[in-house]
N, C-alpha and C positions, 0 to 999 in steps of 0.2 A: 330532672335527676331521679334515679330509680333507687325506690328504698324494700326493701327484704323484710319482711318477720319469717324466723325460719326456725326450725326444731333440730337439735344436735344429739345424738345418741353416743353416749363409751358403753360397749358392752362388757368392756373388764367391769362397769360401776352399775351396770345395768341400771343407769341414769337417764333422764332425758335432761335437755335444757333448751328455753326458749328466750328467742329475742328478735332485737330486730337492729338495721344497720340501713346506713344508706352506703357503707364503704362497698368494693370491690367481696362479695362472699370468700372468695380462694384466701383473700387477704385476713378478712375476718375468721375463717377457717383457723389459721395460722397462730394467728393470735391468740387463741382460746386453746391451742394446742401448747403454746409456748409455756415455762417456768415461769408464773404467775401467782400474784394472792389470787385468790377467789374460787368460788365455786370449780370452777373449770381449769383452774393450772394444776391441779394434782394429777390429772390424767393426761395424757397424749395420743391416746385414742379415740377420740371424737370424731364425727364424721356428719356430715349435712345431711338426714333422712328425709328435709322437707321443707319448702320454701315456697313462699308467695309474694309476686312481684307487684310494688303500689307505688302510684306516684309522688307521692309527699309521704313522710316520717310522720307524720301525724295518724295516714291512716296504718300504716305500717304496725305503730307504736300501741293504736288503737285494734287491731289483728292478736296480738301479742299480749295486751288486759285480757283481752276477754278468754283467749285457751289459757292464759292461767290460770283465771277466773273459776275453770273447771274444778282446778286439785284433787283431776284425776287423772292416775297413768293409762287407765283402762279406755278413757275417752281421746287422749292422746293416743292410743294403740291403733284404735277406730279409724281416726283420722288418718293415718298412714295406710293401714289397711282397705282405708277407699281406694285407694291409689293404683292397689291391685286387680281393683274392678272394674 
C-alpha cells in the first residue's frame, strides 16, 4: 500500500499545510477542499505543491513530524524550491 506525506498550498491564505495519507491523493485533494471543520475547510483553494511516496504510514507519518518539526515557512519554501533545481 502506498502512503504520501505531502504539502498543500491556498494562496488566497498564503498558508501551507502538511500531512500525510495513504488514501488516493486527488481524493485526499478533495477532501480538504470540501466544507469542513478544520484547518483546511475555510478555503477551496488548496492545491498539492509537494509529495513523497513511502511504503508504510508509519514512515509517511514519520516524513510529516519532522517538516513540522521545522515551524518554519521559510524551510518549507526551501523544500519546494529544491524542486526547481
Amino acid at each position: 500500500m502506498a502512503c504520501y506525506f505531502y504539502i498543500l498550498q491556498s494562496k488566497s491564505k498564503d498558508k501551507y499545510y502538511i500531512g500525510h495519507t495513504c488514501d488516493d491523493l486527488s481524493e485526499r485533494l478533495r477532501r480538504h477542499n470540501s466544507n469542513h471543520k478544520g484547518f483546511t475547510g475555510k478555503n477551496a483553494d488548496w492545491e498539492i505543491v509537494y509529495y513523497e511516496k513511502f511504503n508504510s504510514k508509519e514512515e509517511a507519518y514519520e516524513r510529516e513530524r519532522k517538516v513540522k518539526s521545522w515551524k518554519s515557512k521559510v524551510k518549507i519554501k526551501e523544500l519546494l524550491n529544491s524542486l526547481l533545481n
